[in-house]
N, C-alpha and C positions, 0 to 999 in steps of 0.2 A: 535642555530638559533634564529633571532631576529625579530619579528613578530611588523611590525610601523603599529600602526593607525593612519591617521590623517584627517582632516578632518575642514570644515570652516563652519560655521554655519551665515546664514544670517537670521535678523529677521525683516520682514515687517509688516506693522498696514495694509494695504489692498492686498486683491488677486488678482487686478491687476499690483501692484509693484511685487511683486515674480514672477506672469508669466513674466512679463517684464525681470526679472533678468534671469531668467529660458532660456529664450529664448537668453541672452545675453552669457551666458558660454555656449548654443549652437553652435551659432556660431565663439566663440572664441575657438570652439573644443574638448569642455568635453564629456567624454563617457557620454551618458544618463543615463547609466546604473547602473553609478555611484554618481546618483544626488536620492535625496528624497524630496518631498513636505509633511511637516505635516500641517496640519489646524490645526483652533480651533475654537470653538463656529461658523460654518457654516461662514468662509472667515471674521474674525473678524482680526485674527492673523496669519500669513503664515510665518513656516519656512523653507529655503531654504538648504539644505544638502547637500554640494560635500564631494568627499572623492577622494585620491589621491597623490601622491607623496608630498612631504613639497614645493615642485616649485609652482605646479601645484592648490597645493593649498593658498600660497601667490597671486598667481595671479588671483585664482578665488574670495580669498578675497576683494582683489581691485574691482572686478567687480562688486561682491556683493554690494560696498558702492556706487561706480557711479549708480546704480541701486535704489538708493535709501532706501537701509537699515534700518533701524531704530537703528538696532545693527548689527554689523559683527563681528565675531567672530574665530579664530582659535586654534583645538586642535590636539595637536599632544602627542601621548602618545606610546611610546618604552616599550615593555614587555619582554623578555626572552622567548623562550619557548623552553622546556628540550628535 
């Protein structure tokens, strides 16, 4: 069996670009459930975390940069499991 991670990482310089973005894969229909906000230094640095099929996360990467990103990012990583 074959266990995918994958996952798009958006990096914004303010905490209101990531809400913005946040709110944008909202309504383009991403589980919430499956998004993460990290900070850093109290809304200095916000990153934006979906996780998701390789579609699902090519297109939330796109969102990501209209959102104004600073960086966007996609990782996808296939492991085995026994």
């Amino acid at each position: 069996m074959t266990n995918k991670h994958n996952s798009a990482v958006g990096i914004f310089s303010s905490h209101h670009d990531a809400e913005s973005a946040v709110k944008e894969l909202q309504k383009a229909g991403y589980d919430m459930q499956k998004l993460s906000v990290i900070g850093k230094d109290y809304h200095t640095e916000e990153n934006v975390i979906v996780n998701g099929t390789e579609q699902e996360i090519e297109r939330a990467k796109g969102i990501l940069v209209e959102s104004k990103a600073d960086e966007a990012n996609v990782h996808t990583d296939a492991s085995a499991v026994a």
